[in-house]
N, C-alpha and C positions, 0 to 999 in steps of 0.2 A: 136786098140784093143777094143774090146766090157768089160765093168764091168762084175764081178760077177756075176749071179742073185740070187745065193743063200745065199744072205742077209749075206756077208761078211765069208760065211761058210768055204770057200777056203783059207780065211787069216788064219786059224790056220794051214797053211803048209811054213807060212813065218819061215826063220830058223834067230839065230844069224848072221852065216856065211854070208844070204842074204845082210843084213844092212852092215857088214863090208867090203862087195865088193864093196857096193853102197859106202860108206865112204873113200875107198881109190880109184876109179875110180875119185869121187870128187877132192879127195887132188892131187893125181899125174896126170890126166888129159890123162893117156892112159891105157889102160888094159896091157899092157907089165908090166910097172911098177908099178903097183896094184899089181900085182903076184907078183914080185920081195920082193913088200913091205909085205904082206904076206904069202911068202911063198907058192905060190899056182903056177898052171902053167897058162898061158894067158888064155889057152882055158875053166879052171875050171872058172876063171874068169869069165868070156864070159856066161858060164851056168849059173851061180849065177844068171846075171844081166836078163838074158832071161827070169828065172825062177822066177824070181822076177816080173819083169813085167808083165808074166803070170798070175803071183797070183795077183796082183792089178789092171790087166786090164787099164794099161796106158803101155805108152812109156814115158822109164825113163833116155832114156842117146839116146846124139844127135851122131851116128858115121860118121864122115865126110870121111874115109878115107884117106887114105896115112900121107903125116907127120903130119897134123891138129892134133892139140888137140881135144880128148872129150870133149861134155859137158852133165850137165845135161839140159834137159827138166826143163818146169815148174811145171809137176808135179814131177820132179826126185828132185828140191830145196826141193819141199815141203814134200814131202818123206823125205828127208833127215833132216831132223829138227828135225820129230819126232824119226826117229833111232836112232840121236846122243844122246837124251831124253833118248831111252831106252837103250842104252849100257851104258849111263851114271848111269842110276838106278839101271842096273846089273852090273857094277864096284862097287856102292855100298853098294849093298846085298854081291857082293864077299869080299868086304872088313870086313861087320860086321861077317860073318862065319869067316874068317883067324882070327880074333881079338878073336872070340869064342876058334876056335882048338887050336889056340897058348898061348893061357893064358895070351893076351895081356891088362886083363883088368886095368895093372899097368901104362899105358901110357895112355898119351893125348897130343894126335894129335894139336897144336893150330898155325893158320895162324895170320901173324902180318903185317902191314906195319909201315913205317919209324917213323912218328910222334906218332903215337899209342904206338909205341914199345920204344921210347927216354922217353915221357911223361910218359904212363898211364903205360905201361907193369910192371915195375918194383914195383911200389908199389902191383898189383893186385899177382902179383908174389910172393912177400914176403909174404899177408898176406895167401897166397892159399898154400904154401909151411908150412907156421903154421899150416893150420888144414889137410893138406892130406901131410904130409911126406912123404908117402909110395910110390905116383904119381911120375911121370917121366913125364917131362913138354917135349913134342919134339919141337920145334919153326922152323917155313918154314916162313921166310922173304921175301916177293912181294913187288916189288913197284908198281905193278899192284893189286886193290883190286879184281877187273873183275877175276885175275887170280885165285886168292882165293877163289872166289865166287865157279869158275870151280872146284876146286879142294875138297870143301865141298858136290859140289853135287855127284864128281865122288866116296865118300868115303875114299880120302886118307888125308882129316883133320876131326877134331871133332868138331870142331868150329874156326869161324876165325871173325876178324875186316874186317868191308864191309862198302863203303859208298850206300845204295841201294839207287834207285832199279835195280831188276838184271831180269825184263820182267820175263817169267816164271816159273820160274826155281823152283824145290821143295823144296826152301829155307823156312826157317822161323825166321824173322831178329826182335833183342828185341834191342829197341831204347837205347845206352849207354848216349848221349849229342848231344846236338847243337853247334856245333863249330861254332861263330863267325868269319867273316874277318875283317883283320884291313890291315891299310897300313900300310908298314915299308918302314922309307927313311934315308938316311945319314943327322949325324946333322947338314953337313953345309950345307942341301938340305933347298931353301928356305920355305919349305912345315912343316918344324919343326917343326916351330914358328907358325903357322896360330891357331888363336884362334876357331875357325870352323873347322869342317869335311871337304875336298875340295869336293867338287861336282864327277860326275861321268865324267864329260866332261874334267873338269882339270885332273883329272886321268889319262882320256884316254890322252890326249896332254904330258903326261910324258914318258920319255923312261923307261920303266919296265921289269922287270926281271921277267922271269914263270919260270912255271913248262911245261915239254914236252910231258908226254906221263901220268900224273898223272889226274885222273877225279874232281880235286880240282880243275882247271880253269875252269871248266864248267858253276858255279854259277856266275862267274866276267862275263866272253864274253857273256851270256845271258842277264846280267844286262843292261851292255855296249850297246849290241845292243838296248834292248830294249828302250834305252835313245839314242838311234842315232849315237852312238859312236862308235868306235874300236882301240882296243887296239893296240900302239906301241911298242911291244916287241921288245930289240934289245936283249936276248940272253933269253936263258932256260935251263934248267937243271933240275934234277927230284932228286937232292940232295939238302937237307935243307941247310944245314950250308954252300954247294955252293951259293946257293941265295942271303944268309943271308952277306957271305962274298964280294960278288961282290956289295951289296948296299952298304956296309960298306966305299968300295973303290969308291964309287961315280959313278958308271957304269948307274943304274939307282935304281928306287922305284919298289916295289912288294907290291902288296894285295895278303896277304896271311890267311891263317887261324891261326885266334891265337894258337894252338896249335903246330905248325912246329916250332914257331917263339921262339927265345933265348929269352926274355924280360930283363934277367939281362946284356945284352951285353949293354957296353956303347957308342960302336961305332952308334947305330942307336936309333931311336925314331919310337916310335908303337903310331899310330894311331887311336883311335875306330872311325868304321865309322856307325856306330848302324844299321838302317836296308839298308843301302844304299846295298848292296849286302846279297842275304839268305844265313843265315846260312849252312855250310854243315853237314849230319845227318850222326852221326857214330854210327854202329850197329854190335851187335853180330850176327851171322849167326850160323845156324848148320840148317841138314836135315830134314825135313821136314816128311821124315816117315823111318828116320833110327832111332835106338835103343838109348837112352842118358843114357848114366853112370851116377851114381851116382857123381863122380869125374866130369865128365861133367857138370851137371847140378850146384853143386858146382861151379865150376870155372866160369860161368856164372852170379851167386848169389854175386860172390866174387868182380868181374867186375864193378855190380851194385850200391854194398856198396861201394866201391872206388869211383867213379864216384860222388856219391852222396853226400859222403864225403865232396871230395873235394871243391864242386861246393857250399856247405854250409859253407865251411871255408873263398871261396873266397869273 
């Protein structure tokens, strides 16, 4: 297929429908069930994707025939990046209109995960409940923050807890704290006692306890490697007080972030390992060019002074 040449004149014939054919050819991997998935018949399908690639002047999905799966092209991935962008952008522009017609300026939307929401939520909560009575807090709990990230830019949170970064998404993320790691091990682990930090190398030589699908290992295994290391995990889980209870039971030791971590539990001893592992940065997130309430911006402010508080008492 030959490009435009009328200097992209043709692309204002691209529709929504185009992108969400392209989207679901993507995800189910045949035009049968593209239709199926939205409702459409194979062959409207089939128009979509032709009339799509007409207007961009590539080829954008590989048809192998018979029971093959589709795929896309390389220029159908990269297509597709920026559609999922713009359906994400007009989910939420449709979000801030429904929020307008409905009269929903009484809620706020806010994304939490695990350690944010045991620690920090509850003070920010009570003091944000003092000065907006009238708000209605809704809470969407992730142990994925990636998913929250998604779910801020599609409009259906108002703000959420993110560790970034989230590449380029039309987020706008306002730094809450530096979470520290520390080691946590059972007291009768001989690592107790050690008057020193252990090194990264003795780390890694310990059987350790993660996290599985949480982006809080991220900071340790880059360390580790960097130092030549790798960790021996003998179990994982993406629940805290899971973690927390299997060092207890002498399973193994976790580098965790001080903020997951129980410290008044007697069963374990917390470690500081000062810069041996970075920090992880936890941040507010909201949109980048959607509307902020009043209530919003508040509960952001509210966040801040908590955060700051705290970190001044400590």
């Amino acid at each position: 297929m030959e490009p435009d040449s009328g200097h992209g004149s043709s692309w204002l014939g691209v529709e929504l429908r185009h992108f969400a054919a392209l989207q679901a050819v993507a995800s189910e991997g045949s035009f049968g069930r593209a239709a199926e998935r939205l409702g459409y018949t194979q062959s409207a399908i089939s128009q979509q994707i032709q009339m799509l690639e007409k207007i961009v002047g590539e080829k954008l999905v590989e048809r192998p025939g018979g029971p093959r799966p589709v795929s896309l092209t390389e220029a159908g991935h990269l297509l597709l990046r920026h559609a999922d962008s713009i359906v994400a952008r007009l989910q939420a522009a449709q979000a801030d209109l429904h929020a307008l017609r409905s009269g929903e300026a009484g809620v706020l939307r806010v994304g939490t995960f695990q350690s944010v929401g045991a620690r920090l939520l509850p003070d920010i909560m009570r003091r944000f409940r003092d000065q907006w009575p009238q708000i209605e807090v809704m809470l969407e709990e992730r142990d994925s923050d990636a998913e929250l990230a998604d779910m801020v830019e599609r409009g259906e949170l108002d703000v959420a807890f993110v560790l970034p970064p989230f590449g380029d998404k039309p987020l706008e993320t306002i730094e809450l704290l530096r979470d520290p790691y520390v080691l946590v091990v059972a007291n009768a682990s001989p690592l107790a006692n050690v008057k020193h930090p252990p090194t990264l190398a003795e780390i890694a030589a310990e059987p350790l306890i993660g996290f599985r699908a949480c982006r809080s290992m991220d900071p340790l295994e880059s360390a580790l490697r960097a130092a030549g290391c790798e960790a021996n995990f003998t179990f994982r889980t993406d629940d805290n007080g899971t973690v927390q209870g299997m060092i207890a039971a002498g399973i193994g030791s976790a580098v965790m972030p001080r903020l997951t971590v129980d410290a008044s539990d007697p069963r374990v001893t917390v470690i500081e390992l000062g810069n041996r592992v970075p920090p992880r940065l936890i941040s507010v997130a909201r949109h980048r060019d959607r509307y902020h309430s009043p209530a919003a911006r508040a509960f952001v402010e509210t966040a801040l002074d908590v955060v700051s508080t705290e970190q001044l008492a400590a």
